[in-house]
N, C-alpha and C positions, 0 to 999 in steps of 0.2 A: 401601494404595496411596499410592505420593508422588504428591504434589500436584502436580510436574511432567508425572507418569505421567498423571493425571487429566484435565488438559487438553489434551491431547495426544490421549486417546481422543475425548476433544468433539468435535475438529478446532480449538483452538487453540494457539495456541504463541507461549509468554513471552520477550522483548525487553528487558530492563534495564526491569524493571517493569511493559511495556507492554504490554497481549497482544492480538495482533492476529488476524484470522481469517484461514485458510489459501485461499487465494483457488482458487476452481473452475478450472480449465482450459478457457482460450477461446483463441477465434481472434483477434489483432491487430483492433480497431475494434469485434468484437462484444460484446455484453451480457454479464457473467458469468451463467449456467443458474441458474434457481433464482427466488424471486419478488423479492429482494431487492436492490434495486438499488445499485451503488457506484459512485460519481464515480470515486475512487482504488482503483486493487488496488495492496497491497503484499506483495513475492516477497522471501524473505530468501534470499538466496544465500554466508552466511556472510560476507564480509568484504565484501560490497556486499550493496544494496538496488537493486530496482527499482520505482520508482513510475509506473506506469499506468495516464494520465486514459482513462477510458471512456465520458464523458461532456462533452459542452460545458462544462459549468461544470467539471468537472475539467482540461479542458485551459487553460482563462481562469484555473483558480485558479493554476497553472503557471506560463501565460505572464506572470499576475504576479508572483507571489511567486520563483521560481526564477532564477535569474540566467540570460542570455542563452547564456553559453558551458560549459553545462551537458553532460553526454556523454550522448548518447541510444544505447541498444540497444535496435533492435527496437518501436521506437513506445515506449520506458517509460524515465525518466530513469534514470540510474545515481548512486547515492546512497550515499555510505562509510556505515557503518555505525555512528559514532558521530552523525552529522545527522540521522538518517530519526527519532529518536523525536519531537522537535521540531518537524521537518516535519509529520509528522500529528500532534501538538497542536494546532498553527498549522491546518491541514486544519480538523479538526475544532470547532477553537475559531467559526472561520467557515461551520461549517452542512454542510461536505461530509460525505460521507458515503464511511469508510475501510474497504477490508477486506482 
């Protein structure tokens, strides 16, 4: 099996190196299901990202690091898809916690 194929069966999925986990399906403001808590969900929608603080300190990590006139859909930044691997380095370099 490719090793594309492989992660993919897990539930993850590879990003210019990066692999990030497929975030569960919730409602705006709630908790993602599961025991595992995440500051950040990140949604790849091919030529954009969305990142989605679910948590206080994900929104603080935000409202600092993100620039002001940022484009929000839907409660979740809109993120081209060359910035978002960065962005959650920078996330995670500082203790958040990304999925």
């Amino acid at each position: 099996m490719r090793p594309e194929r492989a992660r993919e069966r897990r539930g993850l999925r590879a990003n210019a190196g990066l692999v990030v986990f497929k975030p569960a399906p919730h409602r705006p403001g709630a908790p993602p299901k599961g025991g595992d808590m995440a500051d950040l969900l990140v949604e790849n929608h091919g030529s954009i990202f969305l990142l989605d603080p679910v948590t206080d300190l994900g929104r603080d990590w935000i409202a600092a690091y993100i620039t002001a006139d940022a484009t929000w859909f839907g409660g979740a930044v809109v993120v081209e898809h060359r910035y978002i691997r960065d962005i959650v380095v920078g996330a995670v370099t500082d203790g958040l916690r990304v999925r």
